[in-house]
N, C-alpha and C positions, 0 to 999 in steps of 0.2 A: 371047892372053896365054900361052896355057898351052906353045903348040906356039914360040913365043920362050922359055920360059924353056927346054925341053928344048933346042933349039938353040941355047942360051949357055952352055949347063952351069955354071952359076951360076960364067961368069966374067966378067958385066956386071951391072951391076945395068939395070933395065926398069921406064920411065916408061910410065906410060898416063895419057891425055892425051883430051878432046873431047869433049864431051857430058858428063862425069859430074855428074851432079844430083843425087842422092841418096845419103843413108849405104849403103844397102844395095850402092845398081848400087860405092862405092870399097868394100866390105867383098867383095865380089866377087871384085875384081878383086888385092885385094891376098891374098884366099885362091889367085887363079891363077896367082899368078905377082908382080906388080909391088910393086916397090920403093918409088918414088918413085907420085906422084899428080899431074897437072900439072891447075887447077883454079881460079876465078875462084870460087867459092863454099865456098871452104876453113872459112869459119864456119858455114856452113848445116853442111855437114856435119860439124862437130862438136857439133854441138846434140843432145843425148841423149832 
């Protein structure tokens, strides 16, 4: 994620997509880099 966002120089925005199951692993990913979240458990992970 991270080495995508340097490589786009923030002139895309950057989905990460597959596997994310938990608040923490999309808290991650949206500290790396990613914009968007692509995700079949989008309520899970807003559960506080």
């Amino acid at each position: 994620m991270r080495l995508l966002k340097r490589l786009s120089r923030d002139r895309v925005g950057i989905k990460a997509s597959g596997g994310i199951r938990t608040r923490e692993q999309a808290l991650e990913l949206i500290d790396a880099g990613a914009t968007r979240l692509g995700t079949s458990r989008s309520l899970d992970l807003m559960q506080v």
